[in-house]
N, CA, C and O atoms as a GROMACS GRO file, in nm:
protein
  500
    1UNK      N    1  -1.845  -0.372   0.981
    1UNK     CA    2  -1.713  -0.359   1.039
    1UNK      C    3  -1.610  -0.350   0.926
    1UNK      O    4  -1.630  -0.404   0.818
    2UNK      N    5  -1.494  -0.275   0.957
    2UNK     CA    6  -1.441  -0.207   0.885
    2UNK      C    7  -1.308  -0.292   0.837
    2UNK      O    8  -1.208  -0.236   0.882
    3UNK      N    9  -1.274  -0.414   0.758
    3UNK     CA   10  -1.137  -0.448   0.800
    3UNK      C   11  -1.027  -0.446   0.680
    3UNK      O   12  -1.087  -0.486   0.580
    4UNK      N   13  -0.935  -0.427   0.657
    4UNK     CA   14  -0.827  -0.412   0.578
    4UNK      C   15  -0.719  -0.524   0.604
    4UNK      O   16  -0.651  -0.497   0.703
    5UNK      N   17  -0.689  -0.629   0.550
    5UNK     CA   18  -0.581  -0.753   0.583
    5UNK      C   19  -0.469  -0.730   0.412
    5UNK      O   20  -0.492  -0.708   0.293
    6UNK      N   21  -0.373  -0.750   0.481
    6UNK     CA   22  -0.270  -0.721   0.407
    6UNK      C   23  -0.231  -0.855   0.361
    6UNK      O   24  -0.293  -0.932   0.434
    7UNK      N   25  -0.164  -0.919   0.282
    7UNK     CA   26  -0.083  -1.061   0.233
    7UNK      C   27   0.032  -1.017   0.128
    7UNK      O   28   0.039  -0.912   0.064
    8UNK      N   29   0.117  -1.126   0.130
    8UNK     CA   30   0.192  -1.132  -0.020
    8UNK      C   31   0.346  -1.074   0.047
    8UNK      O   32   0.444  -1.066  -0.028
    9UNK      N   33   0.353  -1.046   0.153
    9UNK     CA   34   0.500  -1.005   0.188
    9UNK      C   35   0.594  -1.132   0.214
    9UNK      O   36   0.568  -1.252   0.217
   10UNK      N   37   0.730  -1.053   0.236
   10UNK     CA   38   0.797  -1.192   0.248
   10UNK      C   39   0.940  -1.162   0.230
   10UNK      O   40   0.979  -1.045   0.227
   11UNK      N   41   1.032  -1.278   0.217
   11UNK     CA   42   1.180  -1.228   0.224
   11UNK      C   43   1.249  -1.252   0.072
   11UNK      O   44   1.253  -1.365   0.024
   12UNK      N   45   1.310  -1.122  -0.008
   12UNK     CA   46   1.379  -1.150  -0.125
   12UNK      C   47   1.488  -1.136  -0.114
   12UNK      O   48   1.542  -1.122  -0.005
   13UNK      N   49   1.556  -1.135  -0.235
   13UNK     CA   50   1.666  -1.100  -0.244
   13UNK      C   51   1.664  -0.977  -0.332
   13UNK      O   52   1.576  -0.934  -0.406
   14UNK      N   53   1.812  -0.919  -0.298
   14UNK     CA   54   1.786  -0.749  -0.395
   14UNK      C   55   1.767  -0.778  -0.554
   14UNK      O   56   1.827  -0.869  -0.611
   15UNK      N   57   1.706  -0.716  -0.598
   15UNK     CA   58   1.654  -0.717  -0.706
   15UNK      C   59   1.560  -0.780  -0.770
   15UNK      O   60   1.539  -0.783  -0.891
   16UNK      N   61   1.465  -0.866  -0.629
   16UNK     CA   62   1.368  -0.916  -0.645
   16UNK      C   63   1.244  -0.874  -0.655
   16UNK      O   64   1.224  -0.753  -0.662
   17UNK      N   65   1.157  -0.946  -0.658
   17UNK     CA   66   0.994  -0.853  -0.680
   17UNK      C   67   0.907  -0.938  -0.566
   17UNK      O   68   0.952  -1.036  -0.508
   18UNK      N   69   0.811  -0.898  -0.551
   18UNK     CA   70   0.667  -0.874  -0.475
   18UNK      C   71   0.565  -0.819  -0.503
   18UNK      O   72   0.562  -0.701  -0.539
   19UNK      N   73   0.440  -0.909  -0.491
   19UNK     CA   74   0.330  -0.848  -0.530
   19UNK      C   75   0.195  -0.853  -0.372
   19UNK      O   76   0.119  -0.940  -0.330
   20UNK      N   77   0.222  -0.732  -0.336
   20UNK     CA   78   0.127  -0.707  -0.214
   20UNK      C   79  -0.036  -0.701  -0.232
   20UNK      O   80  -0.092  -0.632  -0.316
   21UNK      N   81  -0.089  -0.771  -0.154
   21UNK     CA   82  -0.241  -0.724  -0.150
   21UNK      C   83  -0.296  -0.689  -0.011
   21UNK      O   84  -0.256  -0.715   0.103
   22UNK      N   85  -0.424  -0.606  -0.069
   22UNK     CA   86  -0.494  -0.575   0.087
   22UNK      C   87  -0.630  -0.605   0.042
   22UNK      O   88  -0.681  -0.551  -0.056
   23UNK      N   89  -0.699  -0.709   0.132
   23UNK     CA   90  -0.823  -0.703   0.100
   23UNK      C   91  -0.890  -0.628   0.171
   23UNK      O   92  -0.847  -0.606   0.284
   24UNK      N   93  -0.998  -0.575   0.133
   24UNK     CA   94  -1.064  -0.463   0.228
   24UNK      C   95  -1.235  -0.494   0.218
   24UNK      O   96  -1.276  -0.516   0.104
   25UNK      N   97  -1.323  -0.497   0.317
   25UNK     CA   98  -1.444  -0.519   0.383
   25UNK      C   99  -1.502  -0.436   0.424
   25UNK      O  100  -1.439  -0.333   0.448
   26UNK      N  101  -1.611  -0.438   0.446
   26UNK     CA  102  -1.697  -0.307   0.491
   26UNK      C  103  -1.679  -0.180   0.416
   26UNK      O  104  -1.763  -0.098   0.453
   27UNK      N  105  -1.590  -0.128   0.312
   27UNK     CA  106  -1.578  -0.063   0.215
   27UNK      C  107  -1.576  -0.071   0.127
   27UNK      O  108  -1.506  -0.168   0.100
   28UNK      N  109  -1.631  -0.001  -0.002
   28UNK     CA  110  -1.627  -0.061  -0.129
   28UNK      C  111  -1.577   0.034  -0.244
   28UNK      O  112  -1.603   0.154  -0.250
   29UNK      N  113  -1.483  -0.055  -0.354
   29UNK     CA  114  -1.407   0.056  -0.410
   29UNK      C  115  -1.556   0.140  -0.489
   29UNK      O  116  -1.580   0.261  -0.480
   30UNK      N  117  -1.624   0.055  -0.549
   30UNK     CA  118  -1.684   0.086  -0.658
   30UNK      C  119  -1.865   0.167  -0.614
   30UNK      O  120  -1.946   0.227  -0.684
   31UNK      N  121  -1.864   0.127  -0.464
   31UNK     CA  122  -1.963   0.234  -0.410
   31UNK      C  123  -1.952   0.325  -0.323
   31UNK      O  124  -2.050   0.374  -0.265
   32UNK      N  125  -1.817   0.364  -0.301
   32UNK     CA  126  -1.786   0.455  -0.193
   32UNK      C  127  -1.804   0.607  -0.307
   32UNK      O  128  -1.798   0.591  -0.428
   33UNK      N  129  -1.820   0.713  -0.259
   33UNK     CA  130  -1.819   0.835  -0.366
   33UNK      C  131  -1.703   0.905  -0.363
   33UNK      O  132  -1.681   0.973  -0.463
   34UNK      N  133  -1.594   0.907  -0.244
   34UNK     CA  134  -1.442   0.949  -0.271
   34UNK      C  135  -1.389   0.913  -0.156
   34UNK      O  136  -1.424   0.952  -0.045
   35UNK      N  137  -1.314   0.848  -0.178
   35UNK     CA  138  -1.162   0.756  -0.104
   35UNK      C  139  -1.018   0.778  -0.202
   35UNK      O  140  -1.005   0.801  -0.322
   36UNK      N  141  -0.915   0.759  -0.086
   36UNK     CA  142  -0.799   0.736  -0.132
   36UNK      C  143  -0.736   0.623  -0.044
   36UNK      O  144  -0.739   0.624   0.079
   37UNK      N  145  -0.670   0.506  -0.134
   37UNK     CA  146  -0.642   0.398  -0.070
   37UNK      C  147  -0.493   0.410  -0.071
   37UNK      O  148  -0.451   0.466  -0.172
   38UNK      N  149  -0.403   0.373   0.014
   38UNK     CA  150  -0.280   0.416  -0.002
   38UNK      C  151  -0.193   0.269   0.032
   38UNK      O  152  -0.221   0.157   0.075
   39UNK      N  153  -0.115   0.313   0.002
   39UNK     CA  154  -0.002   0.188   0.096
   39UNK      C  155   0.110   0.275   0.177
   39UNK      O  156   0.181   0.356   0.118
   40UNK      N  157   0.117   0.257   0.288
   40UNK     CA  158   0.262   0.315   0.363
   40UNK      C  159   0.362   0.190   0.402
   40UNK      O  160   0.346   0.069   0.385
   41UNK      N  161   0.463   0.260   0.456
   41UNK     CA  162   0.584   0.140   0.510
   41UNK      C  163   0.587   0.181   0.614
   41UNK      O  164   0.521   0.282   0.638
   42UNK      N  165   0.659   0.124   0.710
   42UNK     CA  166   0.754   0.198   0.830
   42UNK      C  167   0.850   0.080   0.862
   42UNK      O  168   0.819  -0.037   0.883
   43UNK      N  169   1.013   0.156   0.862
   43UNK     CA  170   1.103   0.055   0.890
   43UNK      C  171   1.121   0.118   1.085
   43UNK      O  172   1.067   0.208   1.150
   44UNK      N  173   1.197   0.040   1.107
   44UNK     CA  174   1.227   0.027   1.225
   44UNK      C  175   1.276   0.157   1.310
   44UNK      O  176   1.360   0.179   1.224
   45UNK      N  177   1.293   0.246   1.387
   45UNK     CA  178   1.306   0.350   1.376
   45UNK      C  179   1.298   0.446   1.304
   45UNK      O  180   1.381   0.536   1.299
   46UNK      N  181   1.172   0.438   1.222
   46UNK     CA  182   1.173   0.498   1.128
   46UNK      C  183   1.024   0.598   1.133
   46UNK      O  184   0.932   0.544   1.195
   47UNK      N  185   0.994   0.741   1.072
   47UNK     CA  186   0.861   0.729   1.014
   47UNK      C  187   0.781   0.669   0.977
   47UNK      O  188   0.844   0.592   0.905
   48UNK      N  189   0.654   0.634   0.968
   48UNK     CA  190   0.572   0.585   0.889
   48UNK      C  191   0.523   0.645   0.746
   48UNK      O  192   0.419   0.711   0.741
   49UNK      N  193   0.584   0.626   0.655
   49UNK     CA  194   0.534   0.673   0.526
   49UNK      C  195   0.497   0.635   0.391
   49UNK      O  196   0.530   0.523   0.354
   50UNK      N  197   0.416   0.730   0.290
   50UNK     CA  198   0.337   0.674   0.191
   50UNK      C  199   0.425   0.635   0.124
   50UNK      O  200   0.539   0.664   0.159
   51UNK      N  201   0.407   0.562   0.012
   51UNK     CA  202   0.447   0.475  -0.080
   51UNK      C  203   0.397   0.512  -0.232
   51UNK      O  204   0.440   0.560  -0.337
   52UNK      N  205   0.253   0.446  -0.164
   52UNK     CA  206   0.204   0.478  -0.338
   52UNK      C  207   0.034   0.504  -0.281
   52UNK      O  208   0.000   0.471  -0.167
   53UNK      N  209  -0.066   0.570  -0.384
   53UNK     CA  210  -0.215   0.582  -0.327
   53UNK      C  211  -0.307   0.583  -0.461
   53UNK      O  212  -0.244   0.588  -0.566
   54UNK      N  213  -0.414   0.580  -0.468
   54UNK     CA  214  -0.478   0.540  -0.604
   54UNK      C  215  -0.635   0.606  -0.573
   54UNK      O  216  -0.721   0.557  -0.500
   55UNK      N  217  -0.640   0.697  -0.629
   55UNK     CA  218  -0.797   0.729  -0.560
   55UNK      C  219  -0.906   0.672  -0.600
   55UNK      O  220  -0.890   0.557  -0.643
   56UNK      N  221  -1.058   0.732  -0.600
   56UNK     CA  222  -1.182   0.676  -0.695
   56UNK      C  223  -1.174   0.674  -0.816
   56UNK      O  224  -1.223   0.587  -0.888
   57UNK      N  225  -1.072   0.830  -0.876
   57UNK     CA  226  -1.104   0.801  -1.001
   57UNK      C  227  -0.982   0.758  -1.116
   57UNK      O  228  -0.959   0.797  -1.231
   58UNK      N  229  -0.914   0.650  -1.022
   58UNK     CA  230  -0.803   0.578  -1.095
   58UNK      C  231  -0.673   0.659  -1.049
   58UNK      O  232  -0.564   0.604  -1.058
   59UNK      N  233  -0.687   0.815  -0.991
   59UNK     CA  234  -0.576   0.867  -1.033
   59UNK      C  235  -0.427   0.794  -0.886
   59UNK      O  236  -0.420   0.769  -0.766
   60UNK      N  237  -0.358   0.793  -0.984
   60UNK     CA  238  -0.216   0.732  -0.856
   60UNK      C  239  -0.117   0.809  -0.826
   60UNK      O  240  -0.111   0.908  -0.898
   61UNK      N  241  -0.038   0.801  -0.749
   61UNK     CA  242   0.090   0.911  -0.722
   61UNK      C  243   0.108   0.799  -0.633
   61UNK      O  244   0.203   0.796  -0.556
   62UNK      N  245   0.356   0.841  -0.622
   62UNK     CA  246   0.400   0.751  -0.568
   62UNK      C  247   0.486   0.839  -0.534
   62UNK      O  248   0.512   0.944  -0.592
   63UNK      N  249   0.562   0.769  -0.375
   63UNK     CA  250   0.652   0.854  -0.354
   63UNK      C  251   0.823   0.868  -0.420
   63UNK      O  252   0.858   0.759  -0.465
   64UNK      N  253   0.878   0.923  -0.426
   64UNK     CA  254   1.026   0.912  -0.523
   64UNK      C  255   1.045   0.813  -0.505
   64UNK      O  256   1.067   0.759  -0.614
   65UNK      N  257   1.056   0.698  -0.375
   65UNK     CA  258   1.146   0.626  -0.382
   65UNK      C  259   1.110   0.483  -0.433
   65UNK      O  260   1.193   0.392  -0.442
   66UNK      N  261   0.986   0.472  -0.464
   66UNK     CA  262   0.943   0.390  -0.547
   66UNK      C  263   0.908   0.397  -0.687
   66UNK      O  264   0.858   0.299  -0.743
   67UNK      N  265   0.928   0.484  -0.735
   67UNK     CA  266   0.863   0.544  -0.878
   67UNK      C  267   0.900   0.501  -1.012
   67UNK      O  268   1.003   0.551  -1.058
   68UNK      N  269   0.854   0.441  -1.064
   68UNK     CA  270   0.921   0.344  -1.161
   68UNK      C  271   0.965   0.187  -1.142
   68UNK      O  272   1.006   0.120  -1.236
   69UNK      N  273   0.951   0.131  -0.988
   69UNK     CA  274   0.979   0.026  -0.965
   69UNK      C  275   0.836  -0.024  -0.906
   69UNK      O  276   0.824  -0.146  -0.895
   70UNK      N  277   0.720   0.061  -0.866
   70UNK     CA  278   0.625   0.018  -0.800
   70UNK      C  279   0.493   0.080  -0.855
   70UNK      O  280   0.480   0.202  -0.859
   71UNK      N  281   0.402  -0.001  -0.896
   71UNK     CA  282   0.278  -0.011  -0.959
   71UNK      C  283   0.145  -0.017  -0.811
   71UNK      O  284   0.134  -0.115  -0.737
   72UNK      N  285   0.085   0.072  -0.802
   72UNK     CA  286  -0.035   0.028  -0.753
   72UNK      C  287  -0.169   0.024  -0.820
   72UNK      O  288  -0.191   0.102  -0.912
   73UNK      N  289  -0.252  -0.051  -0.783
   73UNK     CA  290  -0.380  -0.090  -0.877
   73UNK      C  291  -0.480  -0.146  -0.791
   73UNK      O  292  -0.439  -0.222  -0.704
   74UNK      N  293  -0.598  -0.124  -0.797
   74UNK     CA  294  -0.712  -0.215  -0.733
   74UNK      C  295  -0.791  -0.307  -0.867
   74UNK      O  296  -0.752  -0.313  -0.984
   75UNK      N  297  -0.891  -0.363  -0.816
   75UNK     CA  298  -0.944  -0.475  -0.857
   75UNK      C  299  -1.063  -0.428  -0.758
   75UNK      O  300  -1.061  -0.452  -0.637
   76UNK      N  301  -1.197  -0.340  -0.842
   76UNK     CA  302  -1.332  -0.273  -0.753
   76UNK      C  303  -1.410  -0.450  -0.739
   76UNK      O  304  -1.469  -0.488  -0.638
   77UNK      N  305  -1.389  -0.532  -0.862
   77UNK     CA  306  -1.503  -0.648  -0.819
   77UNK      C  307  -1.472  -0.748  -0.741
   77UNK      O  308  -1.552  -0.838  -0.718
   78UNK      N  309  -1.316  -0.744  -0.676
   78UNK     CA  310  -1.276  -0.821  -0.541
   78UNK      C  311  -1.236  -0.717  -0.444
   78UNK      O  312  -1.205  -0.755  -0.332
   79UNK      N  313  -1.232  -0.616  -0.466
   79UNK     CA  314  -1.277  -0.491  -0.369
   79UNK      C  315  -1.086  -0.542  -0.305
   79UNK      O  316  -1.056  -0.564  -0.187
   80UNK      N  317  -1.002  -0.547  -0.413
   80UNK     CA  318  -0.858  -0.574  -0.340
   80UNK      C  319  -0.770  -0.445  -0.424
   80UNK      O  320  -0.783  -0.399  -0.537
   81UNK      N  321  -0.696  -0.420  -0.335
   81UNK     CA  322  -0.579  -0.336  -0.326
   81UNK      C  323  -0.424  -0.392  -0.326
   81UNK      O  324  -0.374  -0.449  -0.228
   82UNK      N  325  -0.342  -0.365  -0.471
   82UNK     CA  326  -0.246  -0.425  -0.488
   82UNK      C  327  -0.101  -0.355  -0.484
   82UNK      O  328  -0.103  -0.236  -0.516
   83UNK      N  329  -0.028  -0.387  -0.464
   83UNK     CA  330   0.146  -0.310  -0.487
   83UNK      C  331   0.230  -0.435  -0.551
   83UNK      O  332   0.250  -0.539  -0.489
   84UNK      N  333   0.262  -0.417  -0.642
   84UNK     CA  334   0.369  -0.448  -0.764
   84UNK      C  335   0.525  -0.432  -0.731
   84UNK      O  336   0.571  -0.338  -0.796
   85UNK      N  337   0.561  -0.456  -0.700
   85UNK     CA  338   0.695  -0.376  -0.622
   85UNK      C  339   0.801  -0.493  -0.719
   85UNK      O  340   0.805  -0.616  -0.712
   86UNK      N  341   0.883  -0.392  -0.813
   86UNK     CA  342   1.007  -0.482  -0.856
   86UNK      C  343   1.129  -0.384  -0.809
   86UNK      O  344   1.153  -0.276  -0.754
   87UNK      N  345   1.206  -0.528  -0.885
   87UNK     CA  346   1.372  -0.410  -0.819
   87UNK      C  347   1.363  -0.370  -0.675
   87UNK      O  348   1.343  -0.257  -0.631
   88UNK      N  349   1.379  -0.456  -0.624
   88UNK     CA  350   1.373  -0.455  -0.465
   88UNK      C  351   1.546  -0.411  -0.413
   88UNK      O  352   1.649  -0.447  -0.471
   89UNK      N  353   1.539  -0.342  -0.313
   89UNK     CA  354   1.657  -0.328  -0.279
   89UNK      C  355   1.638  -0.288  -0.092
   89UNK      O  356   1.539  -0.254  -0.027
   90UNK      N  357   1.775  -0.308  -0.056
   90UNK     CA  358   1.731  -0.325   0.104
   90UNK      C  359   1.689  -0.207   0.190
   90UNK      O  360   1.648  -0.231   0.303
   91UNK      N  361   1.694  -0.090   0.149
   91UNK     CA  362   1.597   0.021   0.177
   91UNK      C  363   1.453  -0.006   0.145
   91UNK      O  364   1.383   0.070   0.210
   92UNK      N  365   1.389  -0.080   0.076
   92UNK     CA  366   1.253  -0.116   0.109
   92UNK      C  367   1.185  -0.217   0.211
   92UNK      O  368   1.070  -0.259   0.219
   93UNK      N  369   1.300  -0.241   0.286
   93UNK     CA  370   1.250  -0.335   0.372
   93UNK      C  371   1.193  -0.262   0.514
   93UNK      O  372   1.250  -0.179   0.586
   94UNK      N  373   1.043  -0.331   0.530
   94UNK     CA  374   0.947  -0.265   0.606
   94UNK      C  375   0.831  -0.334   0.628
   94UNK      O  376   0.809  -0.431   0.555
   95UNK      N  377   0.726  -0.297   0.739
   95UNK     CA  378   0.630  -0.358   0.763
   95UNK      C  379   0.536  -0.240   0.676
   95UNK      O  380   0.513  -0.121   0.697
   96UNK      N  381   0.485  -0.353   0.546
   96UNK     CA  382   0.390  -0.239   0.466
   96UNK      C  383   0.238  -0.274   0.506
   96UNK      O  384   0.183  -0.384   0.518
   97UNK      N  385   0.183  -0.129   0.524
   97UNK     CA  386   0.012  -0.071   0.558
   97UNK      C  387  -0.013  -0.063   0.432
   97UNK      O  388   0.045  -0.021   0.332
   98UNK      N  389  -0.166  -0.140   0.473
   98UNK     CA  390  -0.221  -0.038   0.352
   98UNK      C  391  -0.324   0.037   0.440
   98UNK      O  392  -0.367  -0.021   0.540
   99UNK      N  393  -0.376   0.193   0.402
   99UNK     CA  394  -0.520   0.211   0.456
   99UNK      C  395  -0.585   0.308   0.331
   99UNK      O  396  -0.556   0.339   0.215
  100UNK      N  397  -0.711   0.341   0.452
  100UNK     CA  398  -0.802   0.426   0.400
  100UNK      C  399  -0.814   0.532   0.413
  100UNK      O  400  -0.752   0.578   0.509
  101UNK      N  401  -0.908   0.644   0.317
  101UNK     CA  402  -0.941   0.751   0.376
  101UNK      C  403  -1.027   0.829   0.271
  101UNK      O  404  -0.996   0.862   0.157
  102UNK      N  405  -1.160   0.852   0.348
  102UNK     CA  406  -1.302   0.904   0.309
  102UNK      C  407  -1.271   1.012   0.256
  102UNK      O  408  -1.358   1.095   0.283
  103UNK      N  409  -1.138   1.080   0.152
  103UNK     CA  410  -1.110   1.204   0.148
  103UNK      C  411  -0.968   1.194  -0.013
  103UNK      O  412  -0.913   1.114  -0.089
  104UNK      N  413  -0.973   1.311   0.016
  104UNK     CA  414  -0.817   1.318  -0.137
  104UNK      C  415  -0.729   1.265  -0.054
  104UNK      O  416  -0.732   1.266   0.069
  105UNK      N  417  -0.637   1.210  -0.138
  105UNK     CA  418  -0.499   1.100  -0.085
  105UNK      C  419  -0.376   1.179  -0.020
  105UNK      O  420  -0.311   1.214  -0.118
  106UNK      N  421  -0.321   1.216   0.073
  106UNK     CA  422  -0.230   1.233   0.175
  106UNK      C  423  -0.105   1.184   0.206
  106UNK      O  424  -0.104   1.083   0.276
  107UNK      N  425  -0.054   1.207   0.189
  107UNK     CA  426   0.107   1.134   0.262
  107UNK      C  427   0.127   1.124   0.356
  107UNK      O  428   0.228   1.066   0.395
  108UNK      N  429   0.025   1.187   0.446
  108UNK     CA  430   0.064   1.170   0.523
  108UNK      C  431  -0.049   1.113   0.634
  108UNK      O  432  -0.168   1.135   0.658
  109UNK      N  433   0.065   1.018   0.692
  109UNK     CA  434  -0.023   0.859   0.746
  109UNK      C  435  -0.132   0.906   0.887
  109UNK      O  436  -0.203   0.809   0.916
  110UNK      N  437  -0.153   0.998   0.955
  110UNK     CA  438  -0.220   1.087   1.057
  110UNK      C  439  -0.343   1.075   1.006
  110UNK      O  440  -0.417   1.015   1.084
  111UNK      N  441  -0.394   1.107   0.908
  111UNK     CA  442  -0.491   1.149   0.820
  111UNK      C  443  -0.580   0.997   0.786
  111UNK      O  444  -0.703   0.998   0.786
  112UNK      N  445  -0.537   0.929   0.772
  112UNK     CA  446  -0.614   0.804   0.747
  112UNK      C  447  -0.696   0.739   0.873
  112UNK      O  448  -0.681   0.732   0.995
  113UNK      N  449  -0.784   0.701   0.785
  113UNK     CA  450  -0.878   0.600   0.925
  113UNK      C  451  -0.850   0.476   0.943
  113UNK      O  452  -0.827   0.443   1.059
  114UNK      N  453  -0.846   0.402   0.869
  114UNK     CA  454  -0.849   0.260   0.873
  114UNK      C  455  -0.757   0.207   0.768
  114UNK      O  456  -0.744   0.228   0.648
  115UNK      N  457  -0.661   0.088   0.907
  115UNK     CA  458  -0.575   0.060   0.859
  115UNK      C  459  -0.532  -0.121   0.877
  115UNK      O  460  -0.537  -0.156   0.995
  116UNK      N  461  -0.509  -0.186   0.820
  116UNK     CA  462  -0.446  -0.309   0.785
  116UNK      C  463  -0.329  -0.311   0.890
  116UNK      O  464  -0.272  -0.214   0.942
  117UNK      N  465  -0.304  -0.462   0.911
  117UNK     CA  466  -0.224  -0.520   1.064
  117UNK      C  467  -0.119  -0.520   1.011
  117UNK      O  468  -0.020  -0.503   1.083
  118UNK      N  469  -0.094  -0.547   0.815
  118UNK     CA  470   0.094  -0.501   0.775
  118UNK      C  471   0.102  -0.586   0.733
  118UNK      O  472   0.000  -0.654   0.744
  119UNK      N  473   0.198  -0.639   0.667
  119UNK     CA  474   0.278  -0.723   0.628
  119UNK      C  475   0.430  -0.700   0.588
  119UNK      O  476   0.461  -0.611   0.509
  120UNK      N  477   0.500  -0.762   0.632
  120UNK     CA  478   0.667  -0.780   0.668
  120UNK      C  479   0.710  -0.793   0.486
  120UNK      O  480   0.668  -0.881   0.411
  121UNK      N  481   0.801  -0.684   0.451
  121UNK     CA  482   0.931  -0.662   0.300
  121UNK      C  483   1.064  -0.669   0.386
  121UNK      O  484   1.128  -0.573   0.430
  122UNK      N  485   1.096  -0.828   0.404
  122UNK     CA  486   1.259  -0.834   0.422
  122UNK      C  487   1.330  -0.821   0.267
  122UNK      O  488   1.313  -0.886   0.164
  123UNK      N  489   1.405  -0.723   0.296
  123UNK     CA  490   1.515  -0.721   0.103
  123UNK      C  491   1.625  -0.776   0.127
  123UNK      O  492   1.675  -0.697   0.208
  124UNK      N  493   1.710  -0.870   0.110
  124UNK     CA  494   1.869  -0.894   0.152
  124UNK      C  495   1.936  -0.868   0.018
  124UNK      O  496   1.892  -0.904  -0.091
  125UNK      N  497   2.036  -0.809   0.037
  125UNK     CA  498   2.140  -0.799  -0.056
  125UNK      C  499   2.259  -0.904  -0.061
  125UNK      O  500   2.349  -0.891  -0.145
   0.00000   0.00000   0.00000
């Protein structure tokens, strides 16, 4: 069984930091043969969209609006998925996904299979 659990969210203040994880089960970074693990957001009336994604073979891409403020990285021998997020400001506040997908990395969130229950980025200014 397939599961993805998210932790590490929470309420800052602007210009604060966060460090997100997703642990993930039944998949494995280091024996799967091509995945892309991503993180999305979605604020409240909002789209659901990517963030940042990291494939098998290390490679990452982020979207503009994190770029330079947000690091993603895994950890294959706790099979965890991380986001780094500094310089917080109140446009990042969102319930952040992380998921999966048996394929090259996407922006777009349709495309993924399996996905994590979220975790809550309140930013206050």
């Amino acid at each position: 069984q397939v599961q993805l659990v998210e932790s590490g969210g929470g309420s800052v203040q602007s210009g604060g930091s966060l460090r997100l994880s997703c642990a993930v089960s039944g998949l494995s970074f280091s024996r799967s043969s091509r995945y892309c693990v991503s993180w999305f957001r979605q604020a409240p009336g909002q789209e659901r969209e990517g963030v940042a994604h990291i494939d098998r073979d290390g490679s990452t891409s982020y979207a503009d609006s994190g770029k330079g403020r947000f690091t993603i990285s895994r950890d294959s021998a706790k099979n965890t998925l991380y986001l780094q997020m500094n310089d917080l400001n109140a446009e990042d506040t969102a319930m952040y996904y992380c998921a999966w997908r048996t394929s090259y990395c996407s922006g777009s969130w349709r495309v993924y299979s399996y996905w994590g229950q979220g975790t809550q980025v309140t930013v206050s200014s």
